[in-house]
C-alpha positions as CSV (number, residue, x, y, z in Angstrom):
1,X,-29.0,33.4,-50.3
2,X,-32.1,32.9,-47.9
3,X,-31.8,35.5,-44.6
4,X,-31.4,32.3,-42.7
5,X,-28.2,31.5,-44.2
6,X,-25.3,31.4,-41.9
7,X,-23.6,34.2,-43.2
8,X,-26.4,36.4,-43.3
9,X,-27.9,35.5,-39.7
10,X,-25.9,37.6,-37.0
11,X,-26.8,37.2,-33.4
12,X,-24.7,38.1,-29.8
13,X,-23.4,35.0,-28.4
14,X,-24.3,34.6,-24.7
15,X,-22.2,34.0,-21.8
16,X,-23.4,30.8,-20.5
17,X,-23.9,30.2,-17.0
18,X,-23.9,26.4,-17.5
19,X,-21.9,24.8,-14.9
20,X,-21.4,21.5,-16.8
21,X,-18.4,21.0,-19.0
22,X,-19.1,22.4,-22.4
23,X,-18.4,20.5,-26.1
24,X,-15.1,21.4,-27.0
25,X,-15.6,22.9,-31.1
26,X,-12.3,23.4,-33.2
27,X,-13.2,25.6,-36.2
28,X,-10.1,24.9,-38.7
29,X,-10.6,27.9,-41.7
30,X,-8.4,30.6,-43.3
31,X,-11.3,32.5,-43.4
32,X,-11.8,34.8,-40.4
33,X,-15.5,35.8,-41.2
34,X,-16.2,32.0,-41.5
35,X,-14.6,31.8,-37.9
36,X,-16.9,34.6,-36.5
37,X,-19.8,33.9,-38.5
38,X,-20.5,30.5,-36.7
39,X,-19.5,31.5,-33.3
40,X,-22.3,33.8,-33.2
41,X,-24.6,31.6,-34.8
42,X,-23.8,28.8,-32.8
43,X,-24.1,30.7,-29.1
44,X,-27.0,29.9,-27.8
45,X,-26.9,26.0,-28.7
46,X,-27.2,23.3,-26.0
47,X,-27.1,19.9,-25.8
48,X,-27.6,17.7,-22.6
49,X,-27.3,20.7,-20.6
50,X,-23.7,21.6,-22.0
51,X,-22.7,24.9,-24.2
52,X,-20.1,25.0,-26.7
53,X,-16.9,26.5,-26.3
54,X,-14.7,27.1,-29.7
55,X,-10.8,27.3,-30.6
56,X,-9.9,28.8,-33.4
57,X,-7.1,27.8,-36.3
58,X,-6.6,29.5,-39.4
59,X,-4.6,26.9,-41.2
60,X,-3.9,23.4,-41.6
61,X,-0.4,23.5,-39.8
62,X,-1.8,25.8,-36.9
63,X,-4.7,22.6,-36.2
64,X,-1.9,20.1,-36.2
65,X,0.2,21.8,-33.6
66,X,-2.8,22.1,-31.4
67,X,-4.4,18.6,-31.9
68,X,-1.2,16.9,-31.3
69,X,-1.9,18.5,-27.7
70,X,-5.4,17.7,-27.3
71,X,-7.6,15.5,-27.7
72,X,-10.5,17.1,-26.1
73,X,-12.0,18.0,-29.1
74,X,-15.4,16.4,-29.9
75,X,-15.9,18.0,-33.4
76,X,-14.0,19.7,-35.7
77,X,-15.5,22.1,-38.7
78,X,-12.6,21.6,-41.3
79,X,-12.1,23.7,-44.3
80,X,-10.7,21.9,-47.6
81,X,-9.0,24.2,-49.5
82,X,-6.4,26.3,-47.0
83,X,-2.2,26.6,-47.6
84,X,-3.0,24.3,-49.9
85,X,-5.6,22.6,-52.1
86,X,-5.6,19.7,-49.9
87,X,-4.5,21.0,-46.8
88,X,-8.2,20.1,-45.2
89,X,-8.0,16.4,-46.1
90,X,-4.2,15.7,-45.4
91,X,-5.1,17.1,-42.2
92,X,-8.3,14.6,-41.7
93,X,-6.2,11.9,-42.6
94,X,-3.6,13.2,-39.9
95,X,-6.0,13.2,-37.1
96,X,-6.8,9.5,-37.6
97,X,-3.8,7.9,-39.1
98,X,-0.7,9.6,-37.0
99,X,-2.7,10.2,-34.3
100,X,-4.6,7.8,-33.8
101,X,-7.9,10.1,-32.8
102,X,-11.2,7.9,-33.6
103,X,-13.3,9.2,-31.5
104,X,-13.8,13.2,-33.1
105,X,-16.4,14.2,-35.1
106,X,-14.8,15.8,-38.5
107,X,-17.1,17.8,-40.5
108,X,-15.7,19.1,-43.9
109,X,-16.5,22.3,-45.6
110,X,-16.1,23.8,-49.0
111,X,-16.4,26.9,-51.0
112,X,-14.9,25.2,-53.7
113,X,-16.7,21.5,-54.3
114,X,-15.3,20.6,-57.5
115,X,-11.3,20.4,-55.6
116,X,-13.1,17.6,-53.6
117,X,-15.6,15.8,-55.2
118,X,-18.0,14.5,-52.5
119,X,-18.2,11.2,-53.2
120,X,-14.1,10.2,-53.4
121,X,-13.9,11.9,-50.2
122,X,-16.5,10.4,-48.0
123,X,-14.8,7.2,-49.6
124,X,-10.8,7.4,-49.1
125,X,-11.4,9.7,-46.0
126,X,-12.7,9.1,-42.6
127,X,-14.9,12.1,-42.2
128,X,-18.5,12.1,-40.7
129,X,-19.6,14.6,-42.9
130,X,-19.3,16.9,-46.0
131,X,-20.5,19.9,-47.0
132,X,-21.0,22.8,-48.8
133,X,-20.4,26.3,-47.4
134,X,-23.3,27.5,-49.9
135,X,-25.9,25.3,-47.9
136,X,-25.0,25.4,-44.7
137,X,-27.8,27.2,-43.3
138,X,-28.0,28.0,-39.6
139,X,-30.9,25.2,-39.3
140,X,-28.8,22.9,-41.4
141,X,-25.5,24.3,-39.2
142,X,-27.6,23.1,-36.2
143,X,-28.4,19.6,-37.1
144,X,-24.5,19.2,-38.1
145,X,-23.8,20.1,-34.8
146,X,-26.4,17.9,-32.6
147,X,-25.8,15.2,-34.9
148,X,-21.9,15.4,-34.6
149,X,-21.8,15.7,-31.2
150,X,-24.0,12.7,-30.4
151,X,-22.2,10.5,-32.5
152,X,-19.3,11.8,-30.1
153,X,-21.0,11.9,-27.1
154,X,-22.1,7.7,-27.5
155,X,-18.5,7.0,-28.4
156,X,-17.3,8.2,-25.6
157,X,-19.4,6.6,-23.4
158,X,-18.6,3.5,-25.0
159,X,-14.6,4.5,-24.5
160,X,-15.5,5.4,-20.9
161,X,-17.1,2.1,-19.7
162,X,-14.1,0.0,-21.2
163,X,-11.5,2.6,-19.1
164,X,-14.2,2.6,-16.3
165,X,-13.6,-1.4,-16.5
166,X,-10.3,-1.4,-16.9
167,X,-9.5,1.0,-14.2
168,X,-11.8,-1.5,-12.0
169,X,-9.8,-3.9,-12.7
170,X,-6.4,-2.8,-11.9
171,X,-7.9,-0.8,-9.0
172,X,-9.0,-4.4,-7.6
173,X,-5.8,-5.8,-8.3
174,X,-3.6,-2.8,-6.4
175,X,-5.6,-3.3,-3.6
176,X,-5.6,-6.9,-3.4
177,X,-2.3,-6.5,-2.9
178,X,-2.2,-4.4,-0.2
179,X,-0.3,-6.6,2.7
180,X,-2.2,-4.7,5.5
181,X,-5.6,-2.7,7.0
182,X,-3.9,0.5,6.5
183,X,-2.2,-0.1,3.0
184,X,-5.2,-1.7,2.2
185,X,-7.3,1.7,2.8
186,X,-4.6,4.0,1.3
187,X,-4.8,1.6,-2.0
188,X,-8.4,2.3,-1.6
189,X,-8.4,5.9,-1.5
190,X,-6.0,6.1,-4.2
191,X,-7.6,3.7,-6.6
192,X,-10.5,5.1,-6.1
193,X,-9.3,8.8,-7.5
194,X,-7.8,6.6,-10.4
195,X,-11.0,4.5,-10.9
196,X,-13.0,7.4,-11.7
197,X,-10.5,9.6,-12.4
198,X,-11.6,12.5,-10.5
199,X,-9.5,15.0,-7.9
200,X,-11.7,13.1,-5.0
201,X,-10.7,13.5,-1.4
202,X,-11.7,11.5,1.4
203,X,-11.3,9.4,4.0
204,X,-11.1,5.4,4.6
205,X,-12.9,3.8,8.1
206,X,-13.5,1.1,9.5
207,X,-15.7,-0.5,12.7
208,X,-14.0,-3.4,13.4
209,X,-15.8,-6.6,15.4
210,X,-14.1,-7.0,18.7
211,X,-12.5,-10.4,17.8
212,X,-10.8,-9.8,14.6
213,X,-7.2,-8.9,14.9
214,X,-7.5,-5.1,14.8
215,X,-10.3,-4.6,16.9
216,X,-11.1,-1.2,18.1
217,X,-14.7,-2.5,20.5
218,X,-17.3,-1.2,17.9
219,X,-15.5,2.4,17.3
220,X,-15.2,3.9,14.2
221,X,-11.7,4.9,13.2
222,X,-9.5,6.1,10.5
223,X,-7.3,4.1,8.6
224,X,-6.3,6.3,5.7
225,X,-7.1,9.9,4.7
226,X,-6.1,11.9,1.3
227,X,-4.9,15.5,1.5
228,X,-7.6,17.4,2.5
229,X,-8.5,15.4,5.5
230,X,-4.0,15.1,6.7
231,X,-4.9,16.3,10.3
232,X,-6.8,13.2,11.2
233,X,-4.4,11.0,12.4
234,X,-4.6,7.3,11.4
235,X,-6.5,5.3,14.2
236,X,-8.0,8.6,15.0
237,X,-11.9,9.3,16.2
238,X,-13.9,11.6,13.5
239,X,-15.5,14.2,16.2
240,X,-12.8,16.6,14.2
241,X,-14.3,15.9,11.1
242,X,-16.2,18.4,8.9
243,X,-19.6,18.0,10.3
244,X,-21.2,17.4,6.6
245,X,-19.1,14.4,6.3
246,X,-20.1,13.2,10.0
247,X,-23.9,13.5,8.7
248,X,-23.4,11.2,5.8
249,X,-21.1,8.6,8.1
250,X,-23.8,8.1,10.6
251,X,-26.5,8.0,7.9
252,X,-24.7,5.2,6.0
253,X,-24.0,3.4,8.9
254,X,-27.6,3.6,10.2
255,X,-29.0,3.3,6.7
256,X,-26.0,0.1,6.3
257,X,-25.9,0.9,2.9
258,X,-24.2,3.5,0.5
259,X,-24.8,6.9,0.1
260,X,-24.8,9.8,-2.4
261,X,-25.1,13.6,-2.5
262,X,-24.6,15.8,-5.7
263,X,-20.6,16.0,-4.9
264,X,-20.0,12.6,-2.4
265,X,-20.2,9.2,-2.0
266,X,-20.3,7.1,1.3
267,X,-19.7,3.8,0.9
268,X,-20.9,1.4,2.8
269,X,-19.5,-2.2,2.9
270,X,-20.4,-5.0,5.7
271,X,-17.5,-8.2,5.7
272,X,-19.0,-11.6,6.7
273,X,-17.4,-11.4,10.0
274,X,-19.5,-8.5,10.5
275,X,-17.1,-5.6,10.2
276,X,-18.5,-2.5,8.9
277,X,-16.3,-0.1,6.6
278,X,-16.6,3.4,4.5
279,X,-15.3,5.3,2.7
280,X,-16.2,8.5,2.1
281,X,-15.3,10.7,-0.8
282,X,-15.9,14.1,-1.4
283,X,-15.6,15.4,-5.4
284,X,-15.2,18.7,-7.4
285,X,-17.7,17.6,-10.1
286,X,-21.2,16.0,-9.5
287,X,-21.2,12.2,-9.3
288,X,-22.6,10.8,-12.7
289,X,-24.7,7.4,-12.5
290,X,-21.9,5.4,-14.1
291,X,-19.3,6.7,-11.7
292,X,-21.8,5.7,-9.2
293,X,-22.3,2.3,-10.7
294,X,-18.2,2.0,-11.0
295,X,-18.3,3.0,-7.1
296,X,-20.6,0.2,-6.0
297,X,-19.2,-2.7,-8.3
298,X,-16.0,-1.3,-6.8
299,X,-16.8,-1.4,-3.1
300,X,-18.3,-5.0,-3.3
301,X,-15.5,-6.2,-4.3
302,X,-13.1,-4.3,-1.6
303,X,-15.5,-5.8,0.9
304,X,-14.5,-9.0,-0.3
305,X,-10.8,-8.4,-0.4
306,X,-11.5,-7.0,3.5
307,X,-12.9,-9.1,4.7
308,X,-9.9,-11.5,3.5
309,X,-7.7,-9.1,5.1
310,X,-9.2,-9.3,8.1
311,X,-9.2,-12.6,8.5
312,X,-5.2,-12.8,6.9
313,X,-4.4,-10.2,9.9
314,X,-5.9,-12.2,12.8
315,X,-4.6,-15.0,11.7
316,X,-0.8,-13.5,11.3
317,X,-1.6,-11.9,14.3
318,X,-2.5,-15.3,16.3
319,X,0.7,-17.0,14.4
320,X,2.7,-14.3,16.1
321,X,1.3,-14.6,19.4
322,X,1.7,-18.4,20.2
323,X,5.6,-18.3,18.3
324,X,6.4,-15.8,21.2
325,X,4.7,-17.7,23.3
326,X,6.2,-21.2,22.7
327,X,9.5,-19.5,22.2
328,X,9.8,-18.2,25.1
329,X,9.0,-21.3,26.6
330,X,11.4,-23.3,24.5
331,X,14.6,-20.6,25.2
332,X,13.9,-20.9,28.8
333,X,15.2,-17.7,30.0
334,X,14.5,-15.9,33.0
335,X,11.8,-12.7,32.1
336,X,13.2,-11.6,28.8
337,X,12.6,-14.5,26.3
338,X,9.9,-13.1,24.4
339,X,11.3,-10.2,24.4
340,X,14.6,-11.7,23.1
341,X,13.1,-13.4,19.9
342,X,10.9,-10.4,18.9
343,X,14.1,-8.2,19.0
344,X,15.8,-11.2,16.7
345,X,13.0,-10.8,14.6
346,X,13.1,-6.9,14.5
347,X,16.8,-6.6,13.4
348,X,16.3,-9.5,10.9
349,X,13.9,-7.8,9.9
350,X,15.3,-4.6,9.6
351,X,18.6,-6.1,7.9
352,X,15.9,-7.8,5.6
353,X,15.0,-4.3,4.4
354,X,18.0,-3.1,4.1
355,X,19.5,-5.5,1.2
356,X,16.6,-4.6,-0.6
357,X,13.4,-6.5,0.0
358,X,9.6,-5.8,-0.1
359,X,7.7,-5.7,2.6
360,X,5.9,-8.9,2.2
361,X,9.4,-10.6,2.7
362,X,10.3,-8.4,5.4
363,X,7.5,-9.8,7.6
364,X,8.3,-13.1,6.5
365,X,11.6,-13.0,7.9
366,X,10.9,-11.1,11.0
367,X,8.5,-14.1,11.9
368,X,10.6,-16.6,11.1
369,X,13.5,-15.4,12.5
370,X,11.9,-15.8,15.8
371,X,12.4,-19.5,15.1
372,X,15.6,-19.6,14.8
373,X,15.9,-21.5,18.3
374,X,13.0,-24.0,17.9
375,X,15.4,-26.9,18.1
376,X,16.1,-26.7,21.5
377,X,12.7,-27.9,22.5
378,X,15.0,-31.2,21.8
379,X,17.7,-30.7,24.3
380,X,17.7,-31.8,27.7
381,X,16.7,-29.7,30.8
382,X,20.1,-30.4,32.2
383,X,22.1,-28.9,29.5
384,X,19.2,-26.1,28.2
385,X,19.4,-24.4,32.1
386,X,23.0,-25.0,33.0
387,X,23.9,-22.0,34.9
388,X,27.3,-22.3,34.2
389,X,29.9,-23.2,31.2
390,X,29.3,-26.4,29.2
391,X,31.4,-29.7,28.6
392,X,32.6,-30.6,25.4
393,X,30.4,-33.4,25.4
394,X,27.6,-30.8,26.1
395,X,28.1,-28.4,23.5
396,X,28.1,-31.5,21.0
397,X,24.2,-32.3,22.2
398,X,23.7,-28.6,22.5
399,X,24.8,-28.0,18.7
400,X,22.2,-30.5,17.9
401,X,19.3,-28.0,18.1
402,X,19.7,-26.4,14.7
403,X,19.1,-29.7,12.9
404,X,16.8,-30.5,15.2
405,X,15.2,-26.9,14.4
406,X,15.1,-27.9,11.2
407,X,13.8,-31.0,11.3
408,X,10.9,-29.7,13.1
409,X,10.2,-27.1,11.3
410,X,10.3,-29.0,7.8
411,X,7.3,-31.2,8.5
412,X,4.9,-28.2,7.5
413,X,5.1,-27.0,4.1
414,X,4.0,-23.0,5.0
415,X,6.2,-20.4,3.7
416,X,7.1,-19.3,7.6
417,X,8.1,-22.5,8.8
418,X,10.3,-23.4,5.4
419,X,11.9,-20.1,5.7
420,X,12.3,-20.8,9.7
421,X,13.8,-24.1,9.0
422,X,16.5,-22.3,7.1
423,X,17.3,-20.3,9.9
424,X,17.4,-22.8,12.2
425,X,19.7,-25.3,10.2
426,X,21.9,-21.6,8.9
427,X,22.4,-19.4,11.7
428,X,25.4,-20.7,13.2
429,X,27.0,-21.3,10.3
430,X,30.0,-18.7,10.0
431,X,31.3,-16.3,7.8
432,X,34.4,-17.8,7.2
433,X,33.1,-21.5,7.3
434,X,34.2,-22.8,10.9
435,X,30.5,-22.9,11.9
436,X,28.3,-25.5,12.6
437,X,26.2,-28.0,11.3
438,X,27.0,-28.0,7.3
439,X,30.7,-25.9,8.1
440,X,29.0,-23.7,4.9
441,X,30.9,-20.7,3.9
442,X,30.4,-17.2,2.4
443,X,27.1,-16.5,0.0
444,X,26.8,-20.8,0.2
445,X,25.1,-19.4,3.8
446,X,22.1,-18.5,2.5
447,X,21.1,-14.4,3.3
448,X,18.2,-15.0,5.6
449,X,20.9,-17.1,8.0
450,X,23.7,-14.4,7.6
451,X,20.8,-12.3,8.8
452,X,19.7,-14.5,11.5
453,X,23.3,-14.8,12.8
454,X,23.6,-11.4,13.4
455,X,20.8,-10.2,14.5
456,X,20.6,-13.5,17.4
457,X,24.4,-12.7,18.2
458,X,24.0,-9.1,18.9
459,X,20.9,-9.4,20.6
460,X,22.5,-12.7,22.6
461,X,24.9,-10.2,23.8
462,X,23.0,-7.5,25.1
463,X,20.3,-10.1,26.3
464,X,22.1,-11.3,30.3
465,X,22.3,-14.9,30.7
466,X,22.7,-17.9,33.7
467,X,26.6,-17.4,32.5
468,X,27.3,-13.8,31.7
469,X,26.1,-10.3,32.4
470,X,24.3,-8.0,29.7
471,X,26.8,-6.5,27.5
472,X,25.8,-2.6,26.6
473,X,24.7,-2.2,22.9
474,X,27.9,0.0,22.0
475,X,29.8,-3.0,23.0
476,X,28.0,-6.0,21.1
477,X,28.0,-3.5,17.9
478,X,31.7,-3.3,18.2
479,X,31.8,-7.2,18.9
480,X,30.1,-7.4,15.6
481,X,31.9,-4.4,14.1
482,X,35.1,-7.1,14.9
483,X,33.8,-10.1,13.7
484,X,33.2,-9.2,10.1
485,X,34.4,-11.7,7.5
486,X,35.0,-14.1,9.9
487,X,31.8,-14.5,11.9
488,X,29.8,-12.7,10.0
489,X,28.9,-11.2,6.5
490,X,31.3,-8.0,5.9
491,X,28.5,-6.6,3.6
492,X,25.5,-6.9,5.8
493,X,27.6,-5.6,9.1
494,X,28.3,-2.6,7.3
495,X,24.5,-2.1,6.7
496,X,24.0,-2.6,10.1
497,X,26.4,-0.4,11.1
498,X,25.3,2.6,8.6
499,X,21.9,2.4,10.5
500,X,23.3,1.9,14.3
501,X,19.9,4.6,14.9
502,X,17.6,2.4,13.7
503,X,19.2,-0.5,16.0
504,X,19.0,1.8,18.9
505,X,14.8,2.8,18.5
506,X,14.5,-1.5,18.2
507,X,16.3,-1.3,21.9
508,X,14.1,1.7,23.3
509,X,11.1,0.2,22.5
């Protein structure tokens, strides 16, 4: 043997003060001199800037315990010949068949040559490489390694950029479907940490234009914050932020474009209608260039999907608005009408919630529950403002207004008004079918009118009127409490009932 023979070649390994990750080795040998051998030859390799860092197993068995746990492992140096003749090879087919692992390097080595023969190897096995203990030299040893761990290194990259794209992806999607600014900014946040799969905290902002539907007149404030950052309140100024993380704010808004140190990224995004937003992320690793490039194809398209949001929340906003306002107008009532229908809409909603649904239909049903009365934009003055009782003959033109309601309603084909024509035509239908206009009965009402019924009953109640005084909420709830499974659905009063708190805070508000 040469004196540069691995074997014969001793140095002291080096503690490395590399902060970057190092190559994760696996030395799989029943020899512990082989074991030691290349440790110490191997310590003061590098490659792009990384050391190595070795685990040890001394049999075929012990690798298979650990690999089933990891998979971390970039290359392995695996002995043939260990418990068994074969145990090197049944354990290289292991690693790729059972387990799937494509991506590690698997070197083989052999004191014993003529077990293996080199050639049916490299053909029935999936092995990189195959060699002879006799000639691995420590310059041989060397290109093994550099050349195994390349091979690994472009793999992984390549595995890297289709997660990297698929986390984009399903980041996109998550916070497309955010249903407001401040889910929207917690999807963000969160995605974000998935995207690039890094322990990242930060914050969300936003300067909103004065005419969109959350406008905050050109301050910046925050819409969602991870962990680290809990003590800023949402909607809160940043003068109690950290002042590094001011700095990089104000130089990404005055720059108008992202920004990145060693550890953070600012991101910069400007919406069409001229809203600015960042986000800002601070990380416990540097930020590579294709988590950077991740980052910006990221953010463009969450500009997009804000700017949508925006312009989704003004316009909810605005739908709001003018049903209140043309509500109120329509009911008539002295003072309270607005009032009146947004409390409709707040215990619909909150019965809504209740039986189970999302919050997309929640919000649904707490604006079209506001609705519910629509019809009597059809009814004469006469009747609408008596101050007293009605007629017979009256109540027959005044029971008119749910189909008239729904008539109205039905001539538009958005999801508010259908659901509010429902409403309209269902919520005096009763419980035990002696309502009015169909007379339906039981589950044929459907649950949006059961809902309706109560919540415009109870709230009638507690509301005063040209022909009765306000009723105290204790009293309507027991009203109610009385008129299940005649009036009203047994199941859903009970709900109501179980959450009497929640009916109260909709009352102190």
């Amino acid at each position: 043997m040469t004196d540069d023979l691995v074997f014969s070649d001793e140095q002291e390994a080096k503690v490395s003060s590399h902060a970057a990750a190092p190559w994760q080795v696996l030395v799989v040998d029943d020899e512990p001199a082989v074991h030691e051998v290349t440790k110490l030859v191997m310590s003061d390799f590098e490659m792009d800037g990384r050391r190595l860092q070795f685990t040890h197993c001394y049999s075929a068995a012990e690798a298979r315990s650990l690999l089933a746990q990891r998979n971390d492992i970039a290359l392995i140096l695996l002995d043939v010949v260990m418990e068994s003749e074969h145990a090197g090879l049944d354990l290289a087919k292991y690693i790729r068949d059972d387990l799937g692992n494509l991506n590690v390097r698997i070197v083989l080595r052999t004191g014993q040559p003529g077990q293996a023969p080199e050639e049916q190897v490299i053909r029935d096995y999936d092995i990189n490489d195959y060699k002879e203990k006799t000639d691995l030299t420590r310059r041989k040893l060397i290109t093994v390694f550099y050349a195994g761990l390349r091979a690994y290194r472009d793999l992984m990259r390549i595995e890297n950029a289709r997660l990297g794209l698929v986390r984009s992806i399903e980041a996109i999607s998550e916070v497309c479907d955010s249903n407001n600014l401040r889910s929207f900014a917690s999807a963000v946040l969160s995605q974000l940490n998935y995207l690039l799969d890094l322990n990242g905290e930060g914050l969300c902002a936003s300067r909103v234009s004065a005419y969109t539907a959350n406008a905050a007149h050109g301050q910046l404030r925050v819409l969602a914050v991870t962990d680290a950052y809990s003590r800023m309140m949402v909607d809160d100024q940043l003068a109690n932020l950290p002042q590094e993380v001011q700095t990089a704010i104000r130089d990404s808004l005055a720059a108008k474009t992202s920004r990145y140190g060693e550890r953070y990224y600012a991101g910069y995004f400007c919406t069409k209608a001229g809203s600015e937003s960042l986000i800002y992320m601070k990380f416990p690793e540097p930020v590579s260039e294709q988590a950077r490039e991740l980052l910006e194809l990221f953010s463009r398209n969450v500009a997009i999907t804000y700017d949508s949001l925006l312009l989704r929340d003004e316009t909810e906003s605005t739908q709001r608005d003018t049903i209140a306002v043309l509500g109120g107008a329509i009911e008539r009532r002295e003072g309270d009408a607005a009032r009146h229908l947004e409390r409709v809409g707040e215990i619909s909603a909150l019965l809504a919630r209740l039986t189970g649904a999302d919050d997309a239909e929640v919000e649904l049903i707490r604006t079209a529950a506001t609705l519910h009365d629509v019809g009597k934009a059809r009814i004469p003055e006469h009747i609408l403002t008596k101050p007293g009782p009605l007629t017979e003959e009256e109540w027959q033109v005044m029971r008119t207004h749910s189909k008239e309601g729904d008539a109205l309603l039905s001539r538009s084909g958005s999801r508010v008004h259908a659901l509010g024509a429902q409403i309209a035509r269902e919520h005096h239908e009763r419980w035990d079918g002696s309502g009015y206009p169909g007379g339906l009965k039981g589950i044929a009402i459907s649950l949006p009118g059961r809902i309706a019924a109560i919540a415009d009953v109870l709230d009638s109640l507690v509301c005063a009127s040209s022909y009765k005084p306000a009723w105290e909420l204790t009293t309507a709830l027991d009203y109610v409490r009385d008129s299940a499974g005649s009036h009203f659905d047994p199941s859903l009063v009970r709900l109501l009932l179980d959450h009497v708190a929640d009916v109260e805070r909709i009352y102190q508000s």
